[in-house]
PDB file of N, CA, C and O in Angstrom, chain B, residues numbered from 101:
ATOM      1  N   UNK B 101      17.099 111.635 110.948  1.00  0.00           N
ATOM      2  CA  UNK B 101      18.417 111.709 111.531  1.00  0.00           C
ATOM      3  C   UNK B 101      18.480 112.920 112.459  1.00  0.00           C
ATOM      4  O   UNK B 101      18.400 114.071 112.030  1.00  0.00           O
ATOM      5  N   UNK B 102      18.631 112.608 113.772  1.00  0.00           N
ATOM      6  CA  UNK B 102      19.398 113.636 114.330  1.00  0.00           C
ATOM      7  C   UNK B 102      20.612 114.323 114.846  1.00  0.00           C
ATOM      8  O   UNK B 102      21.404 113.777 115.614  1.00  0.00           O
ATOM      9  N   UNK B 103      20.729 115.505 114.412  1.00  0.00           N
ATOM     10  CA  UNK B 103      22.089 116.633 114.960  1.00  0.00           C
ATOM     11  C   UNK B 103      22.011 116.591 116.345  1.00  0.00           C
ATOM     12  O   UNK B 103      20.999 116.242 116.953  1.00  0.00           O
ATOM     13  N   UNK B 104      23.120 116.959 116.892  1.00  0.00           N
ATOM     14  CA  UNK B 104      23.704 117.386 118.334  1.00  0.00           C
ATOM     15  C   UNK B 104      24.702 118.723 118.050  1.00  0.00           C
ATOM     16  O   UNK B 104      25.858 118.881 117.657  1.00  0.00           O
ATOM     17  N   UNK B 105      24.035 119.243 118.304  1.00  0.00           N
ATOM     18  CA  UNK B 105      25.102 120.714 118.647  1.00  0.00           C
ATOM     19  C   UNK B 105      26.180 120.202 119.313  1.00  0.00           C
ATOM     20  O   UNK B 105      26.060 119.307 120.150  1.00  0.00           O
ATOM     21  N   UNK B 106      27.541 120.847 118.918  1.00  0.00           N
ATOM     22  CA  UNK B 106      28.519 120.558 120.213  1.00  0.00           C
ATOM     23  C   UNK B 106      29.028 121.583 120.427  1.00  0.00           C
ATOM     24  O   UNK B 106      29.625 122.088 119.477  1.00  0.00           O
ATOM     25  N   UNK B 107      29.016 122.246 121.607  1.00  0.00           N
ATOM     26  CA  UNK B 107      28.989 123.355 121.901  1.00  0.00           C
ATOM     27  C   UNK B 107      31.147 123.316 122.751  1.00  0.00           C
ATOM     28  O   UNK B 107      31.686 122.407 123.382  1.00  0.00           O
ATOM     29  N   UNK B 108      31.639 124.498 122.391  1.00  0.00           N
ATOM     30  CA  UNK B 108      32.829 124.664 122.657  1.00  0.00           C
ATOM     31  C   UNK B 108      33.092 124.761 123.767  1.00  0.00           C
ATOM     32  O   UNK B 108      32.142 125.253 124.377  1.00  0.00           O
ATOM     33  N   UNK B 109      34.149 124.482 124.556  1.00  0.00           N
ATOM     34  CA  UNK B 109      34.419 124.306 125.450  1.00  0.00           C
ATOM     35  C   UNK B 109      35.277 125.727 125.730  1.00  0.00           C
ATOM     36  O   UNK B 109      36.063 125.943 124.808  1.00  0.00           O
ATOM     37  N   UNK B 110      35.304 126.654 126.698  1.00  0.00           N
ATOM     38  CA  UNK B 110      36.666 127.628 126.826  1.00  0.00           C
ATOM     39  C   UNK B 110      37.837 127.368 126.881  1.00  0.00           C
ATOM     40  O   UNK B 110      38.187 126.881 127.955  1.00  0.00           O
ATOM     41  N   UNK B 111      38.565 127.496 126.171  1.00  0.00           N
ATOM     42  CA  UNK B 111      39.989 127.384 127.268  1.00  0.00           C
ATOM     43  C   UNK B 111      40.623 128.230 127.491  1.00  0.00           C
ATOM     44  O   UNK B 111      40.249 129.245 126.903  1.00  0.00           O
ATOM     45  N   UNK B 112      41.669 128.383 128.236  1.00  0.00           N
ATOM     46  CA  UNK B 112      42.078 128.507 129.371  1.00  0.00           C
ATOM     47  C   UNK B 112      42.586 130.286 128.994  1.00  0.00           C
ATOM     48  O   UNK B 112      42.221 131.337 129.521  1.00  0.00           O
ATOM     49  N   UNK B 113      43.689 129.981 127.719  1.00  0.00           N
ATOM     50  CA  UNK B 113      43.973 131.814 127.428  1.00  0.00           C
ATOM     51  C   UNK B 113      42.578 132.397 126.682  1.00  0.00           C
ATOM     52  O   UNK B 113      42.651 133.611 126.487  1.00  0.00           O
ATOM     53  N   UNK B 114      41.353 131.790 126.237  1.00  0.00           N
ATOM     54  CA  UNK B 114      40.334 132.617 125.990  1.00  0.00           C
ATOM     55  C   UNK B 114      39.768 133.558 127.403  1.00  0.00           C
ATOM     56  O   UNK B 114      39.885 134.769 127.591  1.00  0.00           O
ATOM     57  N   UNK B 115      39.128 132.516 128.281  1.00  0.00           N
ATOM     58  CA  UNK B 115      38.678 133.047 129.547  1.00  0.00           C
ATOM     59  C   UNK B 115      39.710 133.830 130.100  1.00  0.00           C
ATOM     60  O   UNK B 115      39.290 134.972 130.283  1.00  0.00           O
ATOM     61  N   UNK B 116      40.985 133.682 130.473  1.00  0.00           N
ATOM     62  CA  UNK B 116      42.093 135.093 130.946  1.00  0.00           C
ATOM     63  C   UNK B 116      41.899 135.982 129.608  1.00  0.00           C
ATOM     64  O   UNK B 116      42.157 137.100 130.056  1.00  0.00           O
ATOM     65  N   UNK B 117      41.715 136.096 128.765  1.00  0.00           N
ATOM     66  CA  UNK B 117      41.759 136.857 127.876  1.00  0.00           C
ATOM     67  C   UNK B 117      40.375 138.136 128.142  1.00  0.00           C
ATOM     68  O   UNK B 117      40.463 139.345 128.356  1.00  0.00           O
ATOM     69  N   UNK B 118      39.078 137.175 128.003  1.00  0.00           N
ATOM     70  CA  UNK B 118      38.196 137.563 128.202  1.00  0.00           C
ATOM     71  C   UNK B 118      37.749 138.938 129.646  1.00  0.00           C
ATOM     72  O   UNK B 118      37.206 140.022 129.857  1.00  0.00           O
ATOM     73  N   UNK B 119      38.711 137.465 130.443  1.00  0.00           N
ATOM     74  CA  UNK B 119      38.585 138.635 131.862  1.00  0.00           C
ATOM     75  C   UNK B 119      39.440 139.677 132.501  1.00  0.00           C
ATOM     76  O   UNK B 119      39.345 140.293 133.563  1.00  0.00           O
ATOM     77  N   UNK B 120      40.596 139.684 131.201  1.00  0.00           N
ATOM     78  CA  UNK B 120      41.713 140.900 131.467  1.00  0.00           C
ATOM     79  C   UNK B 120      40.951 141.885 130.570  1.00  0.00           C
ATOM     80  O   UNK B 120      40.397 142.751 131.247  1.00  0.00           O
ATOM     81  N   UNK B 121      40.760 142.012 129.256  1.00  0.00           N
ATOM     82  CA  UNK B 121      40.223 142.915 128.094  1.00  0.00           C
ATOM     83  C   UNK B 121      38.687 143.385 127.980  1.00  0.00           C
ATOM     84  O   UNK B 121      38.403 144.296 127.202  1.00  0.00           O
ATOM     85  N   UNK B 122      37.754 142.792 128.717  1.00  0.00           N
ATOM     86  CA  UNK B 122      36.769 143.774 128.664  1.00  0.00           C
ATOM     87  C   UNK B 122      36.426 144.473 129.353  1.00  0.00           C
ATOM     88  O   UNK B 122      37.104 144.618 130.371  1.00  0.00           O
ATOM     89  N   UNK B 123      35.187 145.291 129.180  1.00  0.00           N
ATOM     90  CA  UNK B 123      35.455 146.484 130.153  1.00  0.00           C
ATOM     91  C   UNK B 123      33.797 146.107 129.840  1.00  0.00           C
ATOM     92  O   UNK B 123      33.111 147.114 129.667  1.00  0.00           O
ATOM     93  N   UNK B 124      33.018 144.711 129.737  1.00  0.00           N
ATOM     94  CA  UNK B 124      31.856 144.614 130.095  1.00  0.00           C
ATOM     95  C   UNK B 124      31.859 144.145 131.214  1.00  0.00           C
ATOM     96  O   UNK B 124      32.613 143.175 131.289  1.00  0.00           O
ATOM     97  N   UNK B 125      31.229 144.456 132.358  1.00  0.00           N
ATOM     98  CA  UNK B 125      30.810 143.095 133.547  1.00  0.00           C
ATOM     99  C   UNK B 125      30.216 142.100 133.727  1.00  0.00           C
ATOM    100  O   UNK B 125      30.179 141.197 134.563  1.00  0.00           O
ATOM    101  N   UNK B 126      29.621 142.443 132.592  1.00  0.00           N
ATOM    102  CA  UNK B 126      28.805 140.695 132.294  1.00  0.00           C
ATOM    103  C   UNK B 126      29.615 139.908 131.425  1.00  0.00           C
ATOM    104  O   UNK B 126      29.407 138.695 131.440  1.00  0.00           O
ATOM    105  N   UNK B 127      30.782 140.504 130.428  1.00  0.00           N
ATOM    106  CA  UNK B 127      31.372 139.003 129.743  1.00  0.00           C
ATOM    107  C   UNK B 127      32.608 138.932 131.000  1.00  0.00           C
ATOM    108  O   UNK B 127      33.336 137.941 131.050  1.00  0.00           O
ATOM    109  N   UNK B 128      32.711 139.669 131.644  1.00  0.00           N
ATOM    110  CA  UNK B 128      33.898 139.620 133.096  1.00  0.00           C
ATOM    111  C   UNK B 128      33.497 138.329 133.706  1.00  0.00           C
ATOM    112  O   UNK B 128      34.280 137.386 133.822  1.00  0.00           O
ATOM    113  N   UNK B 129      31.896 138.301 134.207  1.00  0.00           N
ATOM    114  CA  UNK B 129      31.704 137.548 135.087  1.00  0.00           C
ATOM    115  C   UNK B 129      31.160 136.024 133.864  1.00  0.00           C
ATOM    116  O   UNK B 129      31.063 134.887 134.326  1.00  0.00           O
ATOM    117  N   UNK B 130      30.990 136.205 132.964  1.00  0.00           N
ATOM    118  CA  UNK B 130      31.094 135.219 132.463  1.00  0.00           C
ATOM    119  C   UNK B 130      32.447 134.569 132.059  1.00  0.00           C
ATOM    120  O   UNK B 130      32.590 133.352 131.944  1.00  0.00           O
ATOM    121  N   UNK B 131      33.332 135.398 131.873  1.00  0.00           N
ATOM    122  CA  UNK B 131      34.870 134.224 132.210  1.00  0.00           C
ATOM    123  C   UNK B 131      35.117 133.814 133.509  1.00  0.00           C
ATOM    124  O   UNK B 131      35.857 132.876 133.802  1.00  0.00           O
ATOM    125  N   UNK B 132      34.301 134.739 134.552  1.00  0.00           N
ATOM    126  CA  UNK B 132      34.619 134.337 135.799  1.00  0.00           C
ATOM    127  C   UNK B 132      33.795 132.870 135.916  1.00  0.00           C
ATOM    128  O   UNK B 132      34.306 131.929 136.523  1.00  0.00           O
ATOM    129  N   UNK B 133      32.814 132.793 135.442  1.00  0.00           N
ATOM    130  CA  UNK B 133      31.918 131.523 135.523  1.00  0.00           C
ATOM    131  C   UNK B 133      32.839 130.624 134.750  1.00  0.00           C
ATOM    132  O   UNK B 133      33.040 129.485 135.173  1.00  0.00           O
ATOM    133  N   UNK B 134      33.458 131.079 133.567  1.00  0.00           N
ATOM    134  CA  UNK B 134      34.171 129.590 132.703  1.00  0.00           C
ATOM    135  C   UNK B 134      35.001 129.412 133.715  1.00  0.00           C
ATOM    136  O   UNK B 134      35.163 128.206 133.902  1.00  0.00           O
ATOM    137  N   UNK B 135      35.708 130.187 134.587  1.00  0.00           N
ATOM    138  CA  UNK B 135      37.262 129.470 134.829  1.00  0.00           C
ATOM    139  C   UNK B 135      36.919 128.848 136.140  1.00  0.00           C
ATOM    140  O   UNK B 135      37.755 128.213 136.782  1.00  0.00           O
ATOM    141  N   UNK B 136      35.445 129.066 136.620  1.00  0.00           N
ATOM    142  CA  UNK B 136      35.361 128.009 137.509  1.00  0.00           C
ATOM    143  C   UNK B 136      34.506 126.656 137.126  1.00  0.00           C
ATOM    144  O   UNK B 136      34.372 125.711 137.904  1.00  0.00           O
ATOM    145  N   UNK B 137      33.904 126.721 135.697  1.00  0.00           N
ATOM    146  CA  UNK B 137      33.544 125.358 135.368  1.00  0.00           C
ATOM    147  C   UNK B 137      32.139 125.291 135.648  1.00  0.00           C
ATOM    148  O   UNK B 137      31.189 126.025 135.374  1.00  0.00           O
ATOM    149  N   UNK B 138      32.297 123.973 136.406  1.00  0.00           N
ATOM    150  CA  UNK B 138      30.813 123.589 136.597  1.00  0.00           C
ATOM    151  C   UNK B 138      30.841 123.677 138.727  1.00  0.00           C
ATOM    152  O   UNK B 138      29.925 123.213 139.406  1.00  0.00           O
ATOM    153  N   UNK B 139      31.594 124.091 139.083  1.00  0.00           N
ATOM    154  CA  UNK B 139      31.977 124.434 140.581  1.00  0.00           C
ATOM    155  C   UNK B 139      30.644 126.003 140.962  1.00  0.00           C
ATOM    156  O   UNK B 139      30.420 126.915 140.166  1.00  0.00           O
ATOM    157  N   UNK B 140      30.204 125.896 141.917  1.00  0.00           N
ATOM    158  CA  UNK B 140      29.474 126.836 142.591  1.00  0.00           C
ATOM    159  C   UNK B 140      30.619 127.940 142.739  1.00  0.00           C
ATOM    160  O   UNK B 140      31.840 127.809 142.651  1.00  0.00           O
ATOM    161  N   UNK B 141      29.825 129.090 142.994  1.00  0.00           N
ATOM    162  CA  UNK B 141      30.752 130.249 143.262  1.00  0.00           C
ATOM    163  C   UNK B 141      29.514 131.565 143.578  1.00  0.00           C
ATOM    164  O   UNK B 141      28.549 131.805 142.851  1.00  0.00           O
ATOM    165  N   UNK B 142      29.832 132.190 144.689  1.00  0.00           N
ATOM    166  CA  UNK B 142      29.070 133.396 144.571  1.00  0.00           C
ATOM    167  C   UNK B 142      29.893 134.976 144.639  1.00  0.00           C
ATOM    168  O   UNK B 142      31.090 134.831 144.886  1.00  0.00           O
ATOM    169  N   UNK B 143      29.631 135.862 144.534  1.00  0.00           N
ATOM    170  CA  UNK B 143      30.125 137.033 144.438  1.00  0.00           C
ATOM    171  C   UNK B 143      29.732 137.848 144.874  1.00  0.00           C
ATOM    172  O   UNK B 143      28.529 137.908 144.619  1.00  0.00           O
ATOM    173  N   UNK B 144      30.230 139.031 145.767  1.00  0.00           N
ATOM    174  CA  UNK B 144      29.873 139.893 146.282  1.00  0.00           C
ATOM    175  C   UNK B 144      31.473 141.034 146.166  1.00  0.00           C
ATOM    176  O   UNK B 144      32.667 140.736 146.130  1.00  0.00           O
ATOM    177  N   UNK B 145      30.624 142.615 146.132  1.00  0.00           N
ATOM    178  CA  UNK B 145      31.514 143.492 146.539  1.00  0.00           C
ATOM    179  C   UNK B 145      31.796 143.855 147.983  1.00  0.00           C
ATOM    180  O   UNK B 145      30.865 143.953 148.782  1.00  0.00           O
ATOM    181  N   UNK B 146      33.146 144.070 148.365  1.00  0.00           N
ATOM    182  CA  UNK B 146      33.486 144.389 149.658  1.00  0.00           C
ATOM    183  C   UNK B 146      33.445 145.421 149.840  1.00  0.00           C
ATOM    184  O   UNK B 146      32.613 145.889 150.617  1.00  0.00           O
ATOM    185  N   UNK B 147      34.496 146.313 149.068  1.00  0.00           N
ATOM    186  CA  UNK B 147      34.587 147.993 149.405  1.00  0.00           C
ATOM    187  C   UNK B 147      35.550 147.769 148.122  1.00  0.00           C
ATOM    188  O   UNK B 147      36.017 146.769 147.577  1.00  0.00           O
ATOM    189  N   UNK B 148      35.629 149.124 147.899  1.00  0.00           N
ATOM    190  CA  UNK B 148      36.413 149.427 147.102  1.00  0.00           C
ATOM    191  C   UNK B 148      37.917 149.339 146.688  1.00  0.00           C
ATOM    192  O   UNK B 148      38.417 149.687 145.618  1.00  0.00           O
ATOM    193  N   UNK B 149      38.807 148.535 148.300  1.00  0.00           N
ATOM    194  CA  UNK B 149      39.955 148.499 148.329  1.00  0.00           C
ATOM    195  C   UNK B 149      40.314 147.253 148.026  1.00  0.00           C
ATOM    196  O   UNK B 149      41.478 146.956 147.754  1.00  0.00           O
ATOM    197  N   UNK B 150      38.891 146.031 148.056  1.00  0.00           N
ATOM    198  CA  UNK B 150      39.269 144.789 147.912  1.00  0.00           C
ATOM    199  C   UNK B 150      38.287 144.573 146.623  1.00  0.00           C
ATOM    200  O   UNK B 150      38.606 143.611 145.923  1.00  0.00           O
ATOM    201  N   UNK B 151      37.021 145.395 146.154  1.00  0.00           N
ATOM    202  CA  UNK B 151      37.048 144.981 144.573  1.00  0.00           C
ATOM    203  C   UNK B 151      35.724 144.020 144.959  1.00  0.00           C
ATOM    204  O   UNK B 151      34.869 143.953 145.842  1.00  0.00           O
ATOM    205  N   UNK B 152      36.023 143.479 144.005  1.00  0.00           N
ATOM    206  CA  UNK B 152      34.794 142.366 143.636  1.00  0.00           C
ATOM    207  C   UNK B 152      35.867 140.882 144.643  1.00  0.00           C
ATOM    208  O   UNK B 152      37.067 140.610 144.679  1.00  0.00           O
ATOM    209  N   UNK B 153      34.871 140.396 145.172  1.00  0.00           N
ATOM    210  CA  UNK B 153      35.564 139.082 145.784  1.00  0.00           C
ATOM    211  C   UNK B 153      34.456 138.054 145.274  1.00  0.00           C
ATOM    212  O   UNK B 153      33.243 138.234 145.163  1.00  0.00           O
ATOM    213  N   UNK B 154      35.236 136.908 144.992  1.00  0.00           N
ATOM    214  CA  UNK B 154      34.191 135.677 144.873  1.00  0.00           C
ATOM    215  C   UNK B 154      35.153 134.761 145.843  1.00  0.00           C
ATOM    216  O   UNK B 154      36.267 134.842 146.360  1.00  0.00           O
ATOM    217  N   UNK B 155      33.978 133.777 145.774  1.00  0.00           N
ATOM    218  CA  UNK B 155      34.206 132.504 146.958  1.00  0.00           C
ATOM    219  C   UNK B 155      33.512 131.546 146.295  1.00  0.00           C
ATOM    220  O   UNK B 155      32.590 131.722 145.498  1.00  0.00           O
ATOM    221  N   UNK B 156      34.015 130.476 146.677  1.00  0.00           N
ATOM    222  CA  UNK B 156      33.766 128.909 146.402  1.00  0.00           C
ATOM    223  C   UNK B 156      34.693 128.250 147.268  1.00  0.00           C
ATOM    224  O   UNK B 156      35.805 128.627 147.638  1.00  0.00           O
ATOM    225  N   UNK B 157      34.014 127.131 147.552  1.00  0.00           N
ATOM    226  CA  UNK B 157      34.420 125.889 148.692  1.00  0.00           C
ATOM    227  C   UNK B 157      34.735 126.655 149.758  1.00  0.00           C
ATOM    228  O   UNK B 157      35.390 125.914 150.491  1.00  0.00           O
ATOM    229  N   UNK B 158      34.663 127.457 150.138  1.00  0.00           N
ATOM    230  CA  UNK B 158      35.308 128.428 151.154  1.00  0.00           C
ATOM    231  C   UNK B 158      36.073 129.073 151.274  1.00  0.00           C
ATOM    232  O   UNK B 158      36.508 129.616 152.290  1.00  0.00           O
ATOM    233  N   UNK B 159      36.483 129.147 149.866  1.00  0.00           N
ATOM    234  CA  UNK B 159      38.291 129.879 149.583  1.00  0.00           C
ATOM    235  C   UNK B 159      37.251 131.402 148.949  1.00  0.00           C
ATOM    236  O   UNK B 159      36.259 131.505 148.227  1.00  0.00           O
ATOM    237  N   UNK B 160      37.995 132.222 149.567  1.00  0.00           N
ATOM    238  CA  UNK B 160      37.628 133.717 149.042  1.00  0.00           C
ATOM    239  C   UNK B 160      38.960 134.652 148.473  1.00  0.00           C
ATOM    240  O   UNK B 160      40.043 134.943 148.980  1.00  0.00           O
ATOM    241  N   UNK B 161      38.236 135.002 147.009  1.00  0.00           N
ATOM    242  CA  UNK B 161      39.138 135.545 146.343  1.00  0.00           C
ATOM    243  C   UNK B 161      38.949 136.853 145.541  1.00  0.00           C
ATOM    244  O   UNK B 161      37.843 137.065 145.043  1.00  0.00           O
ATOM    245  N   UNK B 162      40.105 137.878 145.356  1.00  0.00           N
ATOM    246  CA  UNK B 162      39.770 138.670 144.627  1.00  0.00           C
ATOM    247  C   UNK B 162      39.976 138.840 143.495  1.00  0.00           C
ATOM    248  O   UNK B 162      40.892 138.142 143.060  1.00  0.00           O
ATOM    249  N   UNK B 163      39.123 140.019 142.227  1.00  0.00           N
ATOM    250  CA  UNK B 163      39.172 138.921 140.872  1.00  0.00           C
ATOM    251  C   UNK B 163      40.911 138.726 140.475  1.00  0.00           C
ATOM    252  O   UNK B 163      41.424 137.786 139.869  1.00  0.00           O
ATOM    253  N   UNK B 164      41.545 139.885 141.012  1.00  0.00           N
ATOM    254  CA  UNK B 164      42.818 140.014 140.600  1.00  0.00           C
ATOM    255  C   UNK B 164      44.029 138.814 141.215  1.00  0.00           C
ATOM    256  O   UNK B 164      45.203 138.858 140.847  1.00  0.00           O
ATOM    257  N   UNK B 165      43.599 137.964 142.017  1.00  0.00           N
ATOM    258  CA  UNK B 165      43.936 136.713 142.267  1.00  0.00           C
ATOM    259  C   UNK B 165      43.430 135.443 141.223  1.00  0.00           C
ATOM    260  O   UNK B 165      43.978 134.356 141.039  1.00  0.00           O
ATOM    261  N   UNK B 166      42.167 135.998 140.606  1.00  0.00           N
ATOM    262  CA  UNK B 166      42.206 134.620 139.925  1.00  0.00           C
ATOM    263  C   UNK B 166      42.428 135.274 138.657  1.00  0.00           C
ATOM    264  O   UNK B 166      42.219 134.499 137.724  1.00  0.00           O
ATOM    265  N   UNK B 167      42.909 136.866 138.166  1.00  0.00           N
ATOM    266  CA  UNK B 167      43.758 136.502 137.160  1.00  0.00           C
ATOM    267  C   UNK B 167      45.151 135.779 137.416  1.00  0.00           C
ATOM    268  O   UNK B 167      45.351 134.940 136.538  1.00  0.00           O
ATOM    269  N   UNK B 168      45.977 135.838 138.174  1.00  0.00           N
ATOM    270  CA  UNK B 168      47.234 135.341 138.473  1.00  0.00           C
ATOM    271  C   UNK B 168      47.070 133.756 138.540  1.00  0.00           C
ATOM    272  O   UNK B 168      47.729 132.939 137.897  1.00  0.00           O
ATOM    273  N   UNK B 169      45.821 133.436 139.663  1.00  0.00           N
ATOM    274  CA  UNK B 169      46.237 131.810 139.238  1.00  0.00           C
ATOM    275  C   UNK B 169      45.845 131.345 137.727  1.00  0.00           C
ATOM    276  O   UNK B 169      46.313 130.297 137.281  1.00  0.00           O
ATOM    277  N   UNK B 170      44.869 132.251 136.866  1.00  0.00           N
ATOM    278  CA  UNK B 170      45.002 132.044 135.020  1.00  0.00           C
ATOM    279  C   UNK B 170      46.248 132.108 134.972  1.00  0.00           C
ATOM    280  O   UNK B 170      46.661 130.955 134.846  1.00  0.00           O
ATOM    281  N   UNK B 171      47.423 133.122 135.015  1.00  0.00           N
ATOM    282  CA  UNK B 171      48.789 132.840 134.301  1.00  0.00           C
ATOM    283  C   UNK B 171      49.158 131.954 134.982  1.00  0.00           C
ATOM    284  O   UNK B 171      50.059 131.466 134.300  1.00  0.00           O
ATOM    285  N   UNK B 172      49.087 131.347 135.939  1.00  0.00           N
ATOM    286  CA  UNK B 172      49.835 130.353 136.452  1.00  0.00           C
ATOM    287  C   UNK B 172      49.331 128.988 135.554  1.00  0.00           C
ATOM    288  O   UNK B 172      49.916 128.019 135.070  1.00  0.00           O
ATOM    289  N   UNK B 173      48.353 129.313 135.590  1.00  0.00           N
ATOM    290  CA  UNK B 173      47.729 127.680 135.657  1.00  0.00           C
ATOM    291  C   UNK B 173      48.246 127.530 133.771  1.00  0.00           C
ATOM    292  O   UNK B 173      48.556 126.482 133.205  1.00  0.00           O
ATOM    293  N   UNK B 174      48.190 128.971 133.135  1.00  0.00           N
ATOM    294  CA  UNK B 174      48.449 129.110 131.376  1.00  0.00           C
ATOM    295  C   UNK B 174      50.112 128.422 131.506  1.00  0.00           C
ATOM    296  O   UNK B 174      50.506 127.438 130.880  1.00  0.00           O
ATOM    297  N   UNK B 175      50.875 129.197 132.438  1.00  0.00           N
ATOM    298  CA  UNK B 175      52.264 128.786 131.880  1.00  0.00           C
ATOM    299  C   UNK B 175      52.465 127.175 132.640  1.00  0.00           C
ATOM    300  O   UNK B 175      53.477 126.599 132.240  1.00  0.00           O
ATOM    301  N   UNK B 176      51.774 126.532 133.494  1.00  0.00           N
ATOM    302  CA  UNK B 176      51.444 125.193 133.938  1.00  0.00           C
ATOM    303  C   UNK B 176      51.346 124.299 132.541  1.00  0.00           C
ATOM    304  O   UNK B 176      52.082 123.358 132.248  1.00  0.00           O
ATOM    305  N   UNK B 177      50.492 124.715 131.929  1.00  0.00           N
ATOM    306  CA  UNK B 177      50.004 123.701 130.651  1.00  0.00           C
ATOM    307  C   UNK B 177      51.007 123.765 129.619  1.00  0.00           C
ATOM    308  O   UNK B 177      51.426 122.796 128.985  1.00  0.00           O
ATOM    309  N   UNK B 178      51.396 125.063 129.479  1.00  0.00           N
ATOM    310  CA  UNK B 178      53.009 125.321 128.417  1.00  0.00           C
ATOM    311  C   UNK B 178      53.881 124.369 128.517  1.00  0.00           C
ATOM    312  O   UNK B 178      54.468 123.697 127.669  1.00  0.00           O
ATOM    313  N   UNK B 179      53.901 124.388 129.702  1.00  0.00           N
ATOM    314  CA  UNK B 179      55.351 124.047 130.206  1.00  0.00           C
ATOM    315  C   UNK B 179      55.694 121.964 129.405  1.00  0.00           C
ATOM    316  O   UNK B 179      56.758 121.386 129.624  1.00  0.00           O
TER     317      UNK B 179
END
């Protein structure tokens, strides 16, 4: 007989959780990877006034934008 792991899925207040409260950069950029899924994304720093920016599909963002669309998208599903 064989097992299948089933491995958890994030949701949505873990990953904002994750990427407001640590102060690692690697579990940062790993909520940054959950909350974009299975979507491409790359990252680069600009300067210091704009932070860490990532981009995908062509939309460029800073991380402090995609905490806001997390509360948006958290009080979206509440609602």
């Amino acid at each position: 007989m064989r097992t299948t792991k089933i491995l958890r899925t994030p949701h949505l207040p873990d990953i904002l959780n994750t990427i407001k409260t640590s102060r690692n950069l690697l579990n940062i950029l790993l909520g940054v990877s959950a909350f974009y899924g299975k979507s491409s994304f790359a990252l680069e720093w600009l300067d210091d006034d704009h932070e860490l920016i990532i981009s995908s599909d062509g939309n460029f963002q800073e991380l402090t934008d995609i905490l806001n669309d997390c509360d948006f998208f958290q009080e979206q599903v509440q609602l």
